[in-house]
Structure formats: structure tokens, C-alpha cells
C-alpha positions in Angstrom: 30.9 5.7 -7.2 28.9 8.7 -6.3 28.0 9.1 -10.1 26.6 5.7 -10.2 24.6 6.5 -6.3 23.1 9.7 -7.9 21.4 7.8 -11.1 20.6 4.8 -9.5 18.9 7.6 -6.4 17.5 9.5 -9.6 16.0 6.7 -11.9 14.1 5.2 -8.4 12.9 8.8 -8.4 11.5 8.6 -12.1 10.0 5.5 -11.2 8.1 6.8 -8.1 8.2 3.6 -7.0 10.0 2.1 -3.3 12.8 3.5 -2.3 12.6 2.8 1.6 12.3 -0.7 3.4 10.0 -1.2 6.4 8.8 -4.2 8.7 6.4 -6.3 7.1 3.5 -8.2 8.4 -0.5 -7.8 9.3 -2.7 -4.8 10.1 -5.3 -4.8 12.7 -9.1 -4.4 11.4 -10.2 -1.4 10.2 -13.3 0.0 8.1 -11.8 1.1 4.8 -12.6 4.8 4.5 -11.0 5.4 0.7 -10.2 3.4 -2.6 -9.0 5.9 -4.8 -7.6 4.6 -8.2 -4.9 6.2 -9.8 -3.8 7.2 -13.3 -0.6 6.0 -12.8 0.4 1.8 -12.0 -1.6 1.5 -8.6 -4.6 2.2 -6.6 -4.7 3.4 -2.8 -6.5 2.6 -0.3 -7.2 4.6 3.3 -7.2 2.0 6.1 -6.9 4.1 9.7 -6.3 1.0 11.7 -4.6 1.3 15.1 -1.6 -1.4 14.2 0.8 -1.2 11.6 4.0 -3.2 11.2 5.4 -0.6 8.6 7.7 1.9 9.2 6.5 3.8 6.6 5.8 7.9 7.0 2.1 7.2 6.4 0.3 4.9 8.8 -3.0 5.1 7.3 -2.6 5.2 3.3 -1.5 2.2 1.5 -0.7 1.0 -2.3 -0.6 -1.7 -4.4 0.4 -2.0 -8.5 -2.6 -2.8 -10.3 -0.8 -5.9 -11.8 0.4 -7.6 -9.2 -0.5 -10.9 -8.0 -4.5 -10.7 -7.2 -4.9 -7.1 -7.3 -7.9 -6.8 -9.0 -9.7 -9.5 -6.3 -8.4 -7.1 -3.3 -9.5 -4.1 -5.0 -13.3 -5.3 -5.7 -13.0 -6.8 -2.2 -11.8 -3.5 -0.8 -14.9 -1.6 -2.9 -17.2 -4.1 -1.3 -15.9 -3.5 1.9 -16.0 0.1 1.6 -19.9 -0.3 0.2 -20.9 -2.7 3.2 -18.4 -1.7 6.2 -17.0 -4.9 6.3 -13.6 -4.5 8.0 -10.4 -5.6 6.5 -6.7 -5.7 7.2 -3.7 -5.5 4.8 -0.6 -7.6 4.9 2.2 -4.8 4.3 5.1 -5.9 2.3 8.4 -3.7 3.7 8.7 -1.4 1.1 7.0 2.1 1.3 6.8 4.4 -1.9 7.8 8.3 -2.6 4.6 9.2 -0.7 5.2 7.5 2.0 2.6 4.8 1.9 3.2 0.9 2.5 2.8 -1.6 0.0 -0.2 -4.2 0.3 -0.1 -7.9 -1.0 -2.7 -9.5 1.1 -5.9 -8.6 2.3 -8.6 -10.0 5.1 -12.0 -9.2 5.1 -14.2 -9.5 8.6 -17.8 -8.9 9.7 
């Protein structure tokens, strides 16, 4: 049993991927003050809003895979954002990676 624990505890750290759940729901608005794309499956993004449903260790960084569902419309929405200072807000999923940071699957933009 503890063998089985240990590689399942050691493959989710391979992964990098979630390990920890969290609350999920919406963010306040916030300016998006970094998109920084990655080498590895996802990009992140540094939102410093006020309100955020996750429990995750980070409030302000969050992630997203680069293939999930409409990932590539919130990124170039989140690059326009960041270009014009149109505020946004992330829905957070419940599950926080490695780092920390709180998965995204839905994003809001706002003059």
C-alpha cells in the first residue's frame, strides 16, 4: 500500500502537473500584469486581483495547458488585454499545480 502511495505521489511529481484540490469559481477584475509562455504544456498568466476562490499557495499566478478547451482564444485575449489594460477575471478550476498556481478555464474581459 505505501509502495503503490509513493509511485502514484512520484509519477504526479514527473508530471508536474495537480496534485492539490482547491475551491473553484470566479476572480474579481484585475489588469493582467504578465503572460509568460512556457516551454513546457502551459502558459501563465499574473492576475493580482483582490478575490480568489482558490486555495491555492499562489493567489496571483495562474496556468492553463496550452491544449485545453479554448486556450488559445484566452491566451490572445489575455495578450490583448495586457496590450490595452482591459481587465479580466479567471474562472479557477480547483486544482493547483507543483508551483502553486490555480488552474484557469474561463476568462472575462471588461473595460
Amino acid at each position: 500500500m505505501r509502495t503503490t502511495r509513493l509511485i502514484t505521489f512520484g509519477v504526479a511529481l514527473l508530471c508536474g502537473y495537480t496534485v492539490a484540490s482547491a475551491e473553484s469559481g470566479w476572480t474579481d477584475y484585475a489588469a493582467v500584469a504578465e503572460v509568460q509562455p512556457t516551454g513546457f504544456h502551459y502558459y501563465l498568466v499574473r492576475l493580482p486581483v483582490k478575490k480568489n476562490p482558490s486555495e491555492c499557495k499562489d493567489k496571483e499566478w495562474f496556468f492553463q495547458d496550452y491544449g485545453g478547451p479554448g486556450a488559445k482564444e484566452m491566451y490572445a485575449t489575455l495578450l490583448e488585454s495586457l496590450k490595452s489594460g482591459l481587465r479580466v477575471r479567471v474562472y479557477v478550476t480547483g486544482r493547483c499545480n507543483l508551483d502553486g498556481y490555480a488552474e484557469i478555464s474561463s476568462l472575462s474581459a471588461i473595460r
